[in-house]
C-alpha positions as CSV (number, residue, x, y, z in Angstrom):
1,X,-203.3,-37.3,-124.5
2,X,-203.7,-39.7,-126.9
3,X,-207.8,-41.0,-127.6
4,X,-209.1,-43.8,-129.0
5,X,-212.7,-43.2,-129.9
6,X,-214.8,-46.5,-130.9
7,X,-218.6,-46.1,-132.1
8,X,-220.2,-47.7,-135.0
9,X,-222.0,-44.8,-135.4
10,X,-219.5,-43.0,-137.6
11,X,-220.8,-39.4,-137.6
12,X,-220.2,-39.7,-133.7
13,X,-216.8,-41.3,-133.2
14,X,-216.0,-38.7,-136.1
15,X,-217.2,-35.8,-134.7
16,X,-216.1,-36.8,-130.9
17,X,-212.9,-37.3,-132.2
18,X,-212.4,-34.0,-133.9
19,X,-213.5,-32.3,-130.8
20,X,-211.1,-33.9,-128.7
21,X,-208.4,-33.1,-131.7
22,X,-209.4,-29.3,-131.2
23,X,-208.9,-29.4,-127.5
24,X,-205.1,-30.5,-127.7
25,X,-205.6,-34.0,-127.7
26,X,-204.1,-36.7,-130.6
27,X,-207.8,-38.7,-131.7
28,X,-208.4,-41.5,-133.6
29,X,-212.2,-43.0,-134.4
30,X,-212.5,-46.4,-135.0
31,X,-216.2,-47.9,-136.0
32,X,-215.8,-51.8,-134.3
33,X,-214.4,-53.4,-131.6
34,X,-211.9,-55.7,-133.8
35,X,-211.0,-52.6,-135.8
36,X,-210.5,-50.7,-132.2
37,X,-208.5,-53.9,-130.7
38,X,-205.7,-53.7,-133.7
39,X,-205.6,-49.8,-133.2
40,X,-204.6,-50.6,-129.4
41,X,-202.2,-53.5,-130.3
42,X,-200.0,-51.1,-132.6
43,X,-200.6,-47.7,-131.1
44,X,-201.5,-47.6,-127.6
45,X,-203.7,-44.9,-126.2
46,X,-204.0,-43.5,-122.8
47,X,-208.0,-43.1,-123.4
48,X,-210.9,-45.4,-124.7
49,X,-213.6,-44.0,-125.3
50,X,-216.3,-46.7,-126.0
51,X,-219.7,-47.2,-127.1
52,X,-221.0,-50.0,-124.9
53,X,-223.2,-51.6,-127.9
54,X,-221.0,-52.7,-131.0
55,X,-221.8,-55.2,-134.3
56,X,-219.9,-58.4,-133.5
57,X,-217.8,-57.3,-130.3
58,X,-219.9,-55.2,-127.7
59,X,-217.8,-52.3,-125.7
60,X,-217.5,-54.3,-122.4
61,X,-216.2,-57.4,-124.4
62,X,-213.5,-55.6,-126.1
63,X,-212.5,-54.1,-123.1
64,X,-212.1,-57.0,-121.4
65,X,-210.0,-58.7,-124.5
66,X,-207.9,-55.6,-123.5
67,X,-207.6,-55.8,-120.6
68,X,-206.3,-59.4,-120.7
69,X,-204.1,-58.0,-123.0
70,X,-202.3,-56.0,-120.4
71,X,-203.9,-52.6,-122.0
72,X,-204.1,-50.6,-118.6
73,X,-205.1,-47.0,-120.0
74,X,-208.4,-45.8,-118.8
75,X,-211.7,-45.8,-120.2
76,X,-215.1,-44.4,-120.9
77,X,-218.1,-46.1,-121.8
78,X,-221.0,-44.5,-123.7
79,X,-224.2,-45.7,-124.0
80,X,-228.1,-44.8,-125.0
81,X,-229.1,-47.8,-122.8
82,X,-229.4,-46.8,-119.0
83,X,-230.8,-50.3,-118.7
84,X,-227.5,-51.8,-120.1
85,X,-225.5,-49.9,-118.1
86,X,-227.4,-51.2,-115.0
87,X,-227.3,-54.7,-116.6
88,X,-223.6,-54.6,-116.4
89,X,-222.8,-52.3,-113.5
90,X,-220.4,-55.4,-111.8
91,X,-218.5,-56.0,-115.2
92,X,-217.7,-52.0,-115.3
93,X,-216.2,-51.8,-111.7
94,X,-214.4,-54.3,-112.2
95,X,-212.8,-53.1,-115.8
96,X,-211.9,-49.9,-113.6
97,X,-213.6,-47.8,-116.0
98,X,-213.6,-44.2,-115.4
99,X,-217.3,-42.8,-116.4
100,X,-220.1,-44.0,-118.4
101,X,-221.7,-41.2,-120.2
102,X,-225.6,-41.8,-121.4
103,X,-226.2,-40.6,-124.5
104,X,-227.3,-37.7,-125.7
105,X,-223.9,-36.0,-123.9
106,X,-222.3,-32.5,-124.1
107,X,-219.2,-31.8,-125.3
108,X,-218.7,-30.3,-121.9
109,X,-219.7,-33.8,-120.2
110,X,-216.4,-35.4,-122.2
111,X,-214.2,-32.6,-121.5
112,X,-215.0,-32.6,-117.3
113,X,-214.2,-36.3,-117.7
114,X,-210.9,-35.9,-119.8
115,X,-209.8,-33.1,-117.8
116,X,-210.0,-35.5,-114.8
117,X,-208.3,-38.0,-116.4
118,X,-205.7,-36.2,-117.8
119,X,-204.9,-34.5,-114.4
């Protein structure tokens, strides 16, 4: 499957995509949304993985933009903010997005929710 990791934390989207790497999967990190939205436009992925709060673009924003753009692959939203992801609970369902993980998550957590989506 091929993943598209998007944090500004780089450490993270680094680390989250090396995991996914080492269980079979092609991963790419990218640290904005704009950075994340050219990724999509020349590569196409079958799985976002996003951090809800971004500089400039926030998660939810860019997923929207992609949306729009006719990007149809499935996604994952990450946050630290259980507030946030109340906040915009209406916005998710209606983006069709997978799972939102809180943060701190296990390696396990992604995994159960790729395997899903992979299946």
């Amino acid at each position: 499957m091929r993943i598209l990791v998007v944090d500004d934390n780089r450490l993270l989207a680094t680390i989250l995509a090396d995991h996914l790497i080492s269980r079979g999967h092609e991963a790419v990190a990218a640290f904005d949304g704009h950075l994340a939205e050219i990724f999509c436009e020349r590569d196409g992925y079958d799985l976002l993985v996003i951090d809800m709060v971004l500089p400039e673009i926030d998660g939810v924003d860019l997923l929207e933009r992609l949306r729009r753009k006719q990007h149809h692959c499935r996604a994952i939203f990450i946050t630290g903010f259980s507030e946030l992801r109340e906040k915009e609970t209406q916005r998710i369902e209606h983006l069709d997005v997978t799972a939102v993980l809180e943060k701190p998550f296990s390696f396990s957590d992604v995994d159960a929710i790729v395997e899903r989506v992979a299946a």
